[in-house]
N, C-alpha and C positions, 0 to 999 in steps of 0.2 A: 270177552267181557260184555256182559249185558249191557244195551243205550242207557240204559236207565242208572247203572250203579256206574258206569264209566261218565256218563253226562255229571254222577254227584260228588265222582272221586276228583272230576277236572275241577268242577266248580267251588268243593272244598278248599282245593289245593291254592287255585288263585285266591279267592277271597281272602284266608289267611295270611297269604305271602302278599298283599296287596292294603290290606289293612295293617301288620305289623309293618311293611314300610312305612306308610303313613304318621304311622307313630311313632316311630325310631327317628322321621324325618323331623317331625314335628318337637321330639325331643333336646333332639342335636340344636335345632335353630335355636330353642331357649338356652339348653344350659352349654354349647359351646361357645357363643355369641362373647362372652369375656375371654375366650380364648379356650389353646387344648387343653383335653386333660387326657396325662399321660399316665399308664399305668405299668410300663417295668420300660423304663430311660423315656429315649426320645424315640421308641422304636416301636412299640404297640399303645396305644390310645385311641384318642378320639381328638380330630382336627375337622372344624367346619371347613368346609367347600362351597362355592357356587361354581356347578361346571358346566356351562352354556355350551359345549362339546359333545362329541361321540365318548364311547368307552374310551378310558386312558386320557381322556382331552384330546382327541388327534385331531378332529375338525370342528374348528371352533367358529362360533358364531355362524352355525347352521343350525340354529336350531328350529328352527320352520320346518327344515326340509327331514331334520331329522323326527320330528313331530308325522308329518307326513308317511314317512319310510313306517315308523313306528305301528300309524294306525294301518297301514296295510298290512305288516305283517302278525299284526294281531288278529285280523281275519283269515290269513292264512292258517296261522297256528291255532284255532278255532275251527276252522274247517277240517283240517289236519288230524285233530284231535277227535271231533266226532267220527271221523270213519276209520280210525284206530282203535283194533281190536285187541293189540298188545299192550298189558299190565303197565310194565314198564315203559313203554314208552307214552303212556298216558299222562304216565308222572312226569318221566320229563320235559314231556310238548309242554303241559303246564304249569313246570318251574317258568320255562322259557317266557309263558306267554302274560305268567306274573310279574315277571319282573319287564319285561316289556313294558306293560300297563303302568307297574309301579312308576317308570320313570316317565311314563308319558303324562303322567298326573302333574306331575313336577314341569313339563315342559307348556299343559296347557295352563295350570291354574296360576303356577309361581311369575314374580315379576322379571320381567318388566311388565309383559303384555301376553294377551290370549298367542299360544305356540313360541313364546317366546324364551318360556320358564327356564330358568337354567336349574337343572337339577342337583340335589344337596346329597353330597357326598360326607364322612364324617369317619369311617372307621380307615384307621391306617394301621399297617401290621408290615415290619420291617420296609425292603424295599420297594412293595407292593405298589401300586398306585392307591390311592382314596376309595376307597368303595364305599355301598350300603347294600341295603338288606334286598332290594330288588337287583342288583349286580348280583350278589351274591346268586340267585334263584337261576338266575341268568347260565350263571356257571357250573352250578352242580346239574341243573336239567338238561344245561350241551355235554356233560362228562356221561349222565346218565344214558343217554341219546346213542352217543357213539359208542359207550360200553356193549350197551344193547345191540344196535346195528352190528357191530365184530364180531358177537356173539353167538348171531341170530345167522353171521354170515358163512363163519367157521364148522356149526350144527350143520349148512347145509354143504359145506364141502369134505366133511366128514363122513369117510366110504363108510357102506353099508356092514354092520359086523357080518361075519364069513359064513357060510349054514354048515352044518354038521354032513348035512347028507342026505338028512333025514326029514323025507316032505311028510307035515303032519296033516 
């Protein structure tokens, strides 16, 4: 893939998934703010969150250091990206690297204080944990990622087909 059309397919890809979080985030704090809203039981809807944690909440009130972790490995996955020549994994370095951003947005600008944000979680879907739209990004670009990588790894241990006989 050309630098040039891989630099625009990265750059498409976060922007959109980094701007509709934004919006979804921005959404949820108005109209979930009086409470869920459910749309088939108590089992898929929408439930605000503030999750001052890692994915899932497992480390909580880290969020500096996860603020920190964050911007590092958005330079990695930046770097990563531009000297990747594979389609697919373009894509998914930057799901990964959108929804990265998306929640780092949440951790620098949201309160209490600068790195302190706790990020806004909102869509629940049975026993899932809480997510949003930059989790989400998160997820499909590690599946894509690894789909690829198995892939890519299977192609090269896959023996040569057999020759006939016949050198042409």
């Amino acid at each position: 893939m050309a630098s040039r059309r891989r630099l625009l397919t990265a750059s498409s890809i976060v922007l959109a998934v980094v701007v509709l979080d934004i919006l979804t985030k921005t959404w949820a704090v108005r109209a979930l703010a009086d409470g869920p809203v459910w749309l088939v039981g108590d089992s898929i809807g929408f439930l605000l969150s503030f999750n001052s944690g890692s994915a899932f909440s497992i480390v909580q009130s880290g969020a500096p250091v996860l603020a920190v972790i964050a911007l590092i490995a958005a330079g990695v996955l930046i770097r990563t990206v531009m000297r990747t020549e594979d389609r697919w994994l373009v894509v998914g370095l930057s799901l990964v690297l959108a929804g990265a951003l998306g929640n780092l947005v949440d951790r620098i600008f949201r309160a209490p204080s600068f790195l302190q944000g706790a990020v806004i979680d909102f869509v629940k879907i049975g026993p899932w944990p809480l997510f949003n739209v930059a989790d989400s990004a998160i997820s499909i670009g590690a599946v894509i990622i690894v789909v690829r990588v198995l892939l890519e790894g299977r192609e090269r241990s896959d023996p040569e087909p057999a020759s006939d006989g016949a050198d042409g």
